[in-house]
MMTF fields as JSON, N, C-alpha, C and O atoms, coordinates in Angstrom:
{
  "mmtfVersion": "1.0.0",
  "mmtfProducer": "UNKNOWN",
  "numBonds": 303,
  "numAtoms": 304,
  "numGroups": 76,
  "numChains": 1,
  "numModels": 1,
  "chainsPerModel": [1],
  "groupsPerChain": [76],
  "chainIdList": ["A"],
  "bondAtomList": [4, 2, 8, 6, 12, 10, 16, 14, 20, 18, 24, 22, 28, 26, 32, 30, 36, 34, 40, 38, 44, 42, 48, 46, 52, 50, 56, 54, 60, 58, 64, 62, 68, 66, 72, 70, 76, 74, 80, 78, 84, 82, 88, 86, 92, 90, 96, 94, 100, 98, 104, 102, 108, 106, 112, 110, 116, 114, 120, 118, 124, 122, 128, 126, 132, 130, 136, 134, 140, 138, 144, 142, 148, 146, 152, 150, 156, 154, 160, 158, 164, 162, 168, 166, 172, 170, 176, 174, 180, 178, 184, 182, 188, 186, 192, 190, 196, 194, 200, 198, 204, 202, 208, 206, 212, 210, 216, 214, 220, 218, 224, 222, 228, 226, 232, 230, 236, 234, 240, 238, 244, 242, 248, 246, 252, 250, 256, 254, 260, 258, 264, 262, 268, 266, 272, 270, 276, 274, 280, 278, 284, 282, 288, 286, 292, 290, 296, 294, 300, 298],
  "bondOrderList": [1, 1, 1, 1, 1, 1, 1, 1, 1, 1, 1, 1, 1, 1, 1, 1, 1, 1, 1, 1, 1, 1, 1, 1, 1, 1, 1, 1, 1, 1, 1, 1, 1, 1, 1, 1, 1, 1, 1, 1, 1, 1, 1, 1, 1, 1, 1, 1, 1, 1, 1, 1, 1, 1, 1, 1, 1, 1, 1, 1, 1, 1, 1, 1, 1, 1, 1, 1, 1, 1, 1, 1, 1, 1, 1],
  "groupList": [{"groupName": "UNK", "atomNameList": ["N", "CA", "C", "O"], "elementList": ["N", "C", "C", "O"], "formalChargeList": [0, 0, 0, 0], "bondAtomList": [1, 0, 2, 1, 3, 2], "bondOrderList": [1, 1, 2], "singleLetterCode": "X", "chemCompType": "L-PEPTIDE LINKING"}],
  "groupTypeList": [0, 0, 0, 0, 0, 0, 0, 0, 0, 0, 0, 0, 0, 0, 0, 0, 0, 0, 0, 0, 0, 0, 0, 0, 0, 0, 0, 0, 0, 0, 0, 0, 0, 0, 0, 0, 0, 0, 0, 0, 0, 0, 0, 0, 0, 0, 0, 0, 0, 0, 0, 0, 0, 0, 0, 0, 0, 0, 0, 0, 0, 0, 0, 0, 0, 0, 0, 0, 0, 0, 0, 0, 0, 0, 0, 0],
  "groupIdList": [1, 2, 3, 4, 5, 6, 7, 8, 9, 10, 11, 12, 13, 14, 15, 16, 17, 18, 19, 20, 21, 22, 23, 24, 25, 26, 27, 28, 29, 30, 31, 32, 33, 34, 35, 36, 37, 38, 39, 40, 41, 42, 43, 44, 45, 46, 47, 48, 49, 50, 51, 52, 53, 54, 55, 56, 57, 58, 59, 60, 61, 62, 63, 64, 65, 66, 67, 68, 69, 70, 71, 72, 73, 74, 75, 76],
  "secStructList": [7, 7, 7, 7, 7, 7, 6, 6, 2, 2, 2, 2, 2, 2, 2, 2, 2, 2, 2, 2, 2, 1, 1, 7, 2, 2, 2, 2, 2, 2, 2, 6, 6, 1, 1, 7, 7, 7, 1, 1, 2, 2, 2, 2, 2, 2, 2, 2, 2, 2, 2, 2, 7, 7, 7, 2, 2, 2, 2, 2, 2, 2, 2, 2, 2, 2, 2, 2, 2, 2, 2, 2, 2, 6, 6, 7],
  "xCoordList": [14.501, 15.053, 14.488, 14.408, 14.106, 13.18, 14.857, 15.977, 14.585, 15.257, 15.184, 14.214, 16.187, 16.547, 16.42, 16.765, 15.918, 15.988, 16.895, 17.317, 17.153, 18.259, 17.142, 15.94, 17.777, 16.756, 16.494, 15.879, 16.842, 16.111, 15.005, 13.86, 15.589, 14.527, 13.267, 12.169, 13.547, 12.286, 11.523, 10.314, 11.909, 11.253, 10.966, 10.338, 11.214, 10.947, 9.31, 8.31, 9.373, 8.081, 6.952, 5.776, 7.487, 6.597, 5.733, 4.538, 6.741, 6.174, 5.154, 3.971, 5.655, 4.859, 3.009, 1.993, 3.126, 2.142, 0.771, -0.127, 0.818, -1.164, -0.989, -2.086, 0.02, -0.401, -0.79, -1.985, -0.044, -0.464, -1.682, -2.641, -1.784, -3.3, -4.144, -5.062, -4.301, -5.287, -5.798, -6.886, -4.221, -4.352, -2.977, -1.854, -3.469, -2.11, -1.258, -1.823, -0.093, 0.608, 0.205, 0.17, -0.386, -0.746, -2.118, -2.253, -3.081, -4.035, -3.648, -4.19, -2.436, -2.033, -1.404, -1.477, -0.665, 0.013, -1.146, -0.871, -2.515, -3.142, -4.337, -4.895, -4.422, -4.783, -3.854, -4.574, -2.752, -1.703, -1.433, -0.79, -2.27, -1.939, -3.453, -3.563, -4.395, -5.632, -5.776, -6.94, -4.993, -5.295, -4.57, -4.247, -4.576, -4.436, -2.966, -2.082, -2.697, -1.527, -0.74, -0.632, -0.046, 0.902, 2.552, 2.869, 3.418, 4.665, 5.595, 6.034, 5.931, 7.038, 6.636, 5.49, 7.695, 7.387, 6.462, 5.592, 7.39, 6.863, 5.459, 4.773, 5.193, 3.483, 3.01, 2.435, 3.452, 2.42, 2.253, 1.266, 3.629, 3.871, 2.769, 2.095, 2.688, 1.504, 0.309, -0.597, -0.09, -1.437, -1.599, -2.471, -0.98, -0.993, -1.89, -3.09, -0.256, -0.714, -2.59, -3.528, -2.29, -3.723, -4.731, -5.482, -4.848, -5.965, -6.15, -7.2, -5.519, -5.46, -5.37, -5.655, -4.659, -4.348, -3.24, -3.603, -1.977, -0.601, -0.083, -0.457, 1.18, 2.721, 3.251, 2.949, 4.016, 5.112, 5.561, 5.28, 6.492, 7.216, 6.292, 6.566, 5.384, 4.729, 4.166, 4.17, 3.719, 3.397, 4.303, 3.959, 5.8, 7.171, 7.275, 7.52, 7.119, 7.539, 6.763, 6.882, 6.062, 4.501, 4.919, 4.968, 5.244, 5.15, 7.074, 7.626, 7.449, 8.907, 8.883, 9.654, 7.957, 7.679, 7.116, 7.893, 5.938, 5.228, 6.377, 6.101, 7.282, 8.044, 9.185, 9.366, 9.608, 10.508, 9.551, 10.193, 8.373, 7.877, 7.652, 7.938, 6.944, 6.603, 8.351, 8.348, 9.157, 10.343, 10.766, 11.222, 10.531, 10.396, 9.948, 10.653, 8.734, 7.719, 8.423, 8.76, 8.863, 9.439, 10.162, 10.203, 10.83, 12.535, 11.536, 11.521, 10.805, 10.161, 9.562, 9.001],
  "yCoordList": [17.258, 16.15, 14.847, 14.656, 13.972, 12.759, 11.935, 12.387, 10.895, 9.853, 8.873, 8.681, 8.244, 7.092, 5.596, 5.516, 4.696, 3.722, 2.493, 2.621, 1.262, 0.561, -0.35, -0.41, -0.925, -1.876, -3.198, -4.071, -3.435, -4.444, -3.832, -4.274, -2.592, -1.391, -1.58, -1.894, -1.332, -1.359, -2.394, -2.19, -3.506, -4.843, -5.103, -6.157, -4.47, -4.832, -4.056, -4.585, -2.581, -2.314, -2.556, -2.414, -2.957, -3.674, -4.964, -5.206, -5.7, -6.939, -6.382, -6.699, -5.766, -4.931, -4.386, -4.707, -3.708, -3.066, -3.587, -3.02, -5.328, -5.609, -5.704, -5.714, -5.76, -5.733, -4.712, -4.616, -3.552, -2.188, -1.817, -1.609, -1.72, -1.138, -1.956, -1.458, -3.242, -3.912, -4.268, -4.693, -3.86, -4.262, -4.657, -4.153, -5.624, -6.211, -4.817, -3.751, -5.092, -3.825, -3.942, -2.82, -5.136, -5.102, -3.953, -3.237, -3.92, -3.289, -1.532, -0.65, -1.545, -0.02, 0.391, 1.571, -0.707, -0.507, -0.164, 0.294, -0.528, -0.122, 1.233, 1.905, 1.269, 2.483, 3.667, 4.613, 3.931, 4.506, 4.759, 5.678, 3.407, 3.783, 4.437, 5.39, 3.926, 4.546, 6.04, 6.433, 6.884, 8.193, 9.451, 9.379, 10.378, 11.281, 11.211, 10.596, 11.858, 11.751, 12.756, 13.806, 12.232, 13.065, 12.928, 11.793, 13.859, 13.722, 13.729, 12.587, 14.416, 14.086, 12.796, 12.566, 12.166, 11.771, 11.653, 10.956, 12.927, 13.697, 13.668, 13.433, 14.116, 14.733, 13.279, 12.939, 12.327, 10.947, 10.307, 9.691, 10.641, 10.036, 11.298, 10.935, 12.03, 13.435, 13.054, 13.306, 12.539, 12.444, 11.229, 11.224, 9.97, 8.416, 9.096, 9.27, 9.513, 10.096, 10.573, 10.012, 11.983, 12.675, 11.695, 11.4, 11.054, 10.114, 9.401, 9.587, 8.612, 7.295, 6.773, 5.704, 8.395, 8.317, 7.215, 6.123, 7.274, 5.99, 7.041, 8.206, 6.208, 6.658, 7.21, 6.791, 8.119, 8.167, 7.254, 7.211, 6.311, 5.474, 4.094, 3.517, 3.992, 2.918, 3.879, 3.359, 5.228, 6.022, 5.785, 5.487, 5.938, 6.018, 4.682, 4.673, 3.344, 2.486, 2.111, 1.223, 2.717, 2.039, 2.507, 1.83, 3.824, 4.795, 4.463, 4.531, 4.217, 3.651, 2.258, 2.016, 1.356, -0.323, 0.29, 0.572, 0.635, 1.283, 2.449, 2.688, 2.944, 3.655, 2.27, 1.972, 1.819, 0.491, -0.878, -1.633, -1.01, -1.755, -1.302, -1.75, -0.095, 0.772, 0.764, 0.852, 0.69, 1.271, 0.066, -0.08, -1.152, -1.887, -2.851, -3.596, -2.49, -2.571, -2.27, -3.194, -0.713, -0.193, -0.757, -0.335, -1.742, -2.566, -3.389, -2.998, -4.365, -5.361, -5.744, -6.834],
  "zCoordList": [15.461, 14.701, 15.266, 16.479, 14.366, 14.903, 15.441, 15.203, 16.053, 16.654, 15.733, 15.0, 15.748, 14.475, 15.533, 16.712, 14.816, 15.651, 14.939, 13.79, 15.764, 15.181, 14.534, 14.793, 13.768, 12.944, 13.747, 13.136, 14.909, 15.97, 16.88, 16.978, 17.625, 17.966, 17.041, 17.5, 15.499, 14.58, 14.634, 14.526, 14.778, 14.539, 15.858, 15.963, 17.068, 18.476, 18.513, 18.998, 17.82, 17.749, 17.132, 17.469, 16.143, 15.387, 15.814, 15.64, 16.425, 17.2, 18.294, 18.417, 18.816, 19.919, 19.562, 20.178, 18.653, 17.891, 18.238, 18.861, 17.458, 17.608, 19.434, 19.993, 20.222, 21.952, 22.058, 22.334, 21.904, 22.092, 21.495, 22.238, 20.492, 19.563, 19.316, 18.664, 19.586, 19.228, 18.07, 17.68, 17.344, 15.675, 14.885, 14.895, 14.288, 13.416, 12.447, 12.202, 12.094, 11.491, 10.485, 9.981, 9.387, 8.205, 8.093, 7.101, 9.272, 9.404, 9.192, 8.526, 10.118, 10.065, 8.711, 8.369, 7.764, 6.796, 5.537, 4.428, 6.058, 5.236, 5.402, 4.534, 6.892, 7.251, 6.857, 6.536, 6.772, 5.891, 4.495, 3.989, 3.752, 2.402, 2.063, 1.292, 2.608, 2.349, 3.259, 3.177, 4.019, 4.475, 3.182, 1.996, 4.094, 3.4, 2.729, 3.325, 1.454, 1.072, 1.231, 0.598, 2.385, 2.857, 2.19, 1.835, 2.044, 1.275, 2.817, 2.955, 3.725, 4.634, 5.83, 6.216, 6.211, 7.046, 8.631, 9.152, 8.956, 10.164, 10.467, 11.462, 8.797, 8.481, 8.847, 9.881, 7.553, 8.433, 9.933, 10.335, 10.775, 11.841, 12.539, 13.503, 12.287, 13.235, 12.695, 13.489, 11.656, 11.536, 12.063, 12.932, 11.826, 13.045, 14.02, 14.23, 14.709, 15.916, 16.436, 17.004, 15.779, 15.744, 15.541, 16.47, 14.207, 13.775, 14.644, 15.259, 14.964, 15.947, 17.344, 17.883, 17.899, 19.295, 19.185, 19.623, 18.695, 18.677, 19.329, 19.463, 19.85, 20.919, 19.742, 18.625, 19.946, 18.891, 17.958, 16.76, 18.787, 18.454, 17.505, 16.453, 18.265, 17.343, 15.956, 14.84, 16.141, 14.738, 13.728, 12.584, 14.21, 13.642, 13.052, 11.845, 13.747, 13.193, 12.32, 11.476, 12.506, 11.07, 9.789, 8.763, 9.928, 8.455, 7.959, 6.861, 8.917, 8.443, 7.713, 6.784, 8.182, 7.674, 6.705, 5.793, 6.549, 5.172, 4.304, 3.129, 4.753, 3.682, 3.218, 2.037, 3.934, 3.439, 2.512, 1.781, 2.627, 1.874, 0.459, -0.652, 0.987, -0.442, -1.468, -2.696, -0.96, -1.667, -2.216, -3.35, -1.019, -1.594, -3.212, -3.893, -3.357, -4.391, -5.445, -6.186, -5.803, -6.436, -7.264, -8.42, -6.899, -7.011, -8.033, -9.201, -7.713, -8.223, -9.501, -9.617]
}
């Protein structure tokens, strides 16, 4: 079972992100929409991972910002 994070947790990693990887999250939000199309979560947070060499947690918070934007959109 993945770990849930609090929605300050989320935005703490996020901020974190271009220190860690050496890239803005908009960069990852689009490395994400342009990979493979994956349907579960998990699956995207393992391919991050794999593809990219990311921590968990920064995998997690990416494909979570990119599942909340995308759902976002939706609404609009």
């Amino acid at each position: 079972m993945s770990q849930v994070f609090s929605e300050e947790t989320h935005r703490n990693l996020l901020a974190r992100i271009p220190h860690c990887t050496g890239r803005e999250v908009s960069d990852w939000l689009r490395a994400v929409e342009e990979g493979p199309s994956l349907f579960r979560f998990e699956e995207k947070v393992s391919w991050l991972r794999a593809e990219h060499n990311l921590a968990y947690g920064h995998a997690k918070a990416i494909i979570h910002e990119y599942d909340l934007r995308r759902a976002a959109r939706k609404f609009l």
